[in-house]
Residue, then its C-alpha position, 0 to 999 in steps of 0.5 A: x483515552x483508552x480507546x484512543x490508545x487502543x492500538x497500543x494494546x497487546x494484551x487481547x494478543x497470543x503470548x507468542x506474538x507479544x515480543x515481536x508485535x513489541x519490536x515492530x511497535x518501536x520500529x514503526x513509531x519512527x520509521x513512520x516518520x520517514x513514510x510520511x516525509x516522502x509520501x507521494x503527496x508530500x513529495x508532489x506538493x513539495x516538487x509542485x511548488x519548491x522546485x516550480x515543477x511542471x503538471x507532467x513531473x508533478x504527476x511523475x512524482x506522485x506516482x514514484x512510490x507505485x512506479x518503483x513497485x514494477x521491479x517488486x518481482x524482482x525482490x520477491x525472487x531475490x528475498x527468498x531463501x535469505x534471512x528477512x531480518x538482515x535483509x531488511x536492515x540492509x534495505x533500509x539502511x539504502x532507503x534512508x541513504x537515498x533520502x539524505x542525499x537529497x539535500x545535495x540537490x538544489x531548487x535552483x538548477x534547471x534539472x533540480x526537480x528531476x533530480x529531486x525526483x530520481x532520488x526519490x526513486x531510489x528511496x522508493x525502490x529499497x522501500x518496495x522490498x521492505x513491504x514484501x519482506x514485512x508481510x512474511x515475517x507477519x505470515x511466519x510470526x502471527x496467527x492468522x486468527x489476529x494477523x489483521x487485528x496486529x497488521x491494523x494497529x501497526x499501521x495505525x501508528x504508521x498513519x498516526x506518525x505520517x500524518x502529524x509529519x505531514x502536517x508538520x512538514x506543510x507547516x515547514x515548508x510554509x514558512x521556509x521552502x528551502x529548508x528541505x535541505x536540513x528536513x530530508x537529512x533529519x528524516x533519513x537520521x530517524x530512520x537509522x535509529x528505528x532499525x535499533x529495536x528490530x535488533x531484538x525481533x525473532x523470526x519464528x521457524x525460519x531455520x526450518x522454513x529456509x531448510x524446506x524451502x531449498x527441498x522444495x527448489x531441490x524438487x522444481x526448480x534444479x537450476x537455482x543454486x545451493x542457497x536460494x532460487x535463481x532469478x529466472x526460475x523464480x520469475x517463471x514461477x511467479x508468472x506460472x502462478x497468475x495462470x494456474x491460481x485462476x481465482x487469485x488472477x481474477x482477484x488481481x484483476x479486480x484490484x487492477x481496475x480499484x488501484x488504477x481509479x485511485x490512481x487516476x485520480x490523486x494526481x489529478x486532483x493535487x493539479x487541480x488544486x495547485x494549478x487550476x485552483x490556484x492553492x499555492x499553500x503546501x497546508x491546504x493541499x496536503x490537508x485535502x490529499x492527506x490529513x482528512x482521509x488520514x484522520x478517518x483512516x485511524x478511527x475506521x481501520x480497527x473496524x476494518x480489521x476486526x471485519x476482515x478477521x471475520x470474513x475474509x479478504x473477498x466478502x471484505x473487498x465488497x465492502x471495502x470497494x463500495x466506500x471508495x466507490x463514494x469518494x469518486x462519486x462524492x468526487x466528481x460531483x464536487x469538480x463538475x459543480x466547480x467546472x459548470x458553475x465557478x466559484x459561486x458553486x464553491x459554498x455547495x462543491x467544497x463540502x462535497x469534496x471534503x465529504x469525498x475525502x472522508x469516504x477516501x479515508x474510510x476506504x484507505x483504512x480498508x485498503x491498509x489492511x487487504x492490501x498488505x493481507x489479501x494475498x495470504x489467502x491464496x498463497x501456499x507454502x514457500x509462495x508468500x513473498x512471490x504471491x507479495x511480489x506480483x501483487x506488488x508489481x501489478x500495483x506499480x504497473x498500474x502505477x506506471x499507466x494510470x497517472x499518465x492515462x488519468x494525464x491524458x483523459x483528463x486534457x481529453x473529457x477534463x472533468x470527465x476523467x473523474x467520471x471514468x474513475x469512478x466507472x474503473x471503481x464501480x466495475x471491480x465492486x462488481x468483479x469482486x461480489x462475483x468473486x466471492x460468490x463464486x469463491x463460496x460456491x467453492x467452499x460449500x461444494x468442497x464441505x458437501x464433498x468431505x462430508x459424503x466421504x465421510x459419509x461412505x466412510x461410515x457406511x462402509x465401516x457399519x457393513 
């Protein structure tokens, strides 16, 4: 029992860092609930079948959660130099608005799935500023020698929570589909009420960090005004950073290519599976896209944590890459067996697919890390959020291109868009090998360097 709780523990942690690892760990045991009541496959399924949506807003409405995400650079601008704690009250306190209004919205008007759809895209916009402010009370409020270790089990309990509200949902909306009328209104009340614990959360140095942040505007950026950056000048300088911080843009890039396969191909498969497979169940869908790989992300994410601790976020990307390189492959061999050989080939292509979907959540309790960690290993002082901020965009622009490419390659190649993704994810396990040698050749030639001024140092002493 103690292994299985073992992300509840906070006794192996820094003094420090207990009360506040505390506080999050009550907040998130609710506001979990809520992530998983709007999650992107939740909510596909829900507009597939509840509101008889079409593939197009079928794929629309998977994609909402990384489309909203475009506009994360404007968060990251406007959050720096105001205090993260109101902050994120503030914008948690929309989200969960946005979520209650959707039980105005009736499955019986012609427009009602894409209206279903719009709030869900309000919901997902305030939710887009709350991952970047949650990674810089991280940076501020835990070391660096346990940020994984912490980040990993507050998304265990995060995934935990989703995945059995997932499930429960299914189950609901199974029996019932216009009871999402009463489920959004609950999920947005537990939301308020996980903003009661942060009530408690300090953040560490913020008073001198806010002071050194505005001599740093003072010094680059004149034209903000006496309390925070302007936006103009804050988008400048985000965009300065992919041209000057070379190894962070190629480290962008290969993270392009390994979102945008994963991208291409969830949507594609909720379609599949509701459209082309004729699952109308919300259960079996919902276990396939979510609660198999959720299941495999809780048990392979303490590993992943502790891993990335060890090595860094380049050497861990190599590994990290290679598990969902063979969900794609485990993927495509089980849709083509289906597509050349019918359902007689169902007794082979299903386990293979669910074999797919084990390796997904293998590579999703990586992702959970690396995605909300990587860029803290490139990021300097003041930088944080911005550093947040594009890693964020670039995944909502991908967000915004892949699901309609994948759309599109797939009326194309049909089950050869599978084949595309796993080429997408195949290419950036490759970019980010080269990247972390070329990261170590760095490391060492700077270490020989040190060393022979130190060298000099004590010649020149000794004479």
């Amino acid at each position: 029992m103690r292994t299985i709780l073992d992300f509840l523990r906070a006794d192996d942690l820094p003094l420090m860092a207990r009360p506040n690892y505390w506080c999050e760990l009550r907040h998130m045991l609710l506001w979990a609930i809520v992530v998983g009541g709007i999650e992107g496959n939740i909510a596909s399924i829900v507009v597939s079948n509840t509101f008889n949506g079409s593939e197009l807003l079928t794929t629309v409405v998977w994609a909402i959660p990384l489309l909203t995400n475009v506009l994360n650079l404007f968060w990251g601008v406007m959050i720096r130099g105001r205090r993260r704690l109101p902050t994120f009250l503030f914008m948690a306190g929309c989200a969960a608005a946005c979520i209650f209004s959707i039980t105005l919205t009736s499955s019986e008007w012609e427009w009602g799935g894409w209206c279903f759809a719009a709030q869900l895209t309000a919901t997902h916009f305030f939710m887009s500023g709350l991952v970047t402010l949650r990674t810089g009370l991280w940076k501020v409020n835990y070391p660096q020698s346990h940020r994984a270790r912490i980040a990993g089990r507050l998304q265990t309990l995060r995934f935990t929570m989703a995945l059995m509200t997932g499930a429960a949902l299914g189950l609901v909306f199974d029996h019932e589909a216009r009871y999402y009328r009463f489920v959004y209104p609950a999920v947005a009340l537990i939301g308020l009420l996980s903003l009661w614990p942060l009530r408690r959360l300090r953040i560490r140095g913020e008073a001198r960090e806010l002071r050194r942040l505005q001599e740093h505007l003072a010094r680059v950026s004149p034209t903000g005004d006496n309390n925070r950056p302007g936006l103009w000048s804050g988008l400048k300088e985000a965009g300065a950073i992919l041209g000057q911080d070379k190894l962070f843009a190629r480290y962008m890039f290969a993270q392009f290519l390994l979102g945008s396969a994963n991208f291409m191909v969830d949507p594609l498969l909720i379609n599949v599976l509701t459209k082309q497979l004729f699952v109308k169940q919300y259960f079996v869908p919902s276990l396939l896209m979510y609660q198999i790989p959720i299941v495999v992300l809780l048990v392979a994410i303490r590993f992943w944590a502790r891993f990335f601790d060890r090595v860094g976020v380049l050497r861990f990307r190599i590994y990290n890459s290679a598990s969902w390189v063979g969900s794609y492959i485990c993927l495509t061999a089980a849709l083509l067996i289906i597509g050349t050989s019918g359902n007689p080939a169902l007794a082979i292509a299903i386990p293979l697919l669910v074999c797919g979907r084990v390796f997904n959540g293998i590579a999703r309790g990586g992702g959970a890390i690396a995605w909300h960690l990587g860029h803290l290993h490139f990021a300097g002082e003041h930088q944080a959020d911005l550093y947040m901020s594009i890693h964020v965009a670039l995944t909502g622009l991908r967000g915004l291109l892949m699901p309609l490419f994948g759309w599109a390659v797939y009326a194309t190649l049909g089950w050869g868009a599978f084949v595309v993704a796993a080429g997408l994810a195949l290419t950036a396990h490759v970019l980010f090998r080269r990247l972390w040698r070329a990261d170590r050749r760095a490391a060492l030639a700077h270490e020989a360097h040190a060393q022979e001024l130190t060298t000099s140092a004590a010649r020149a002493d000794a004479t």
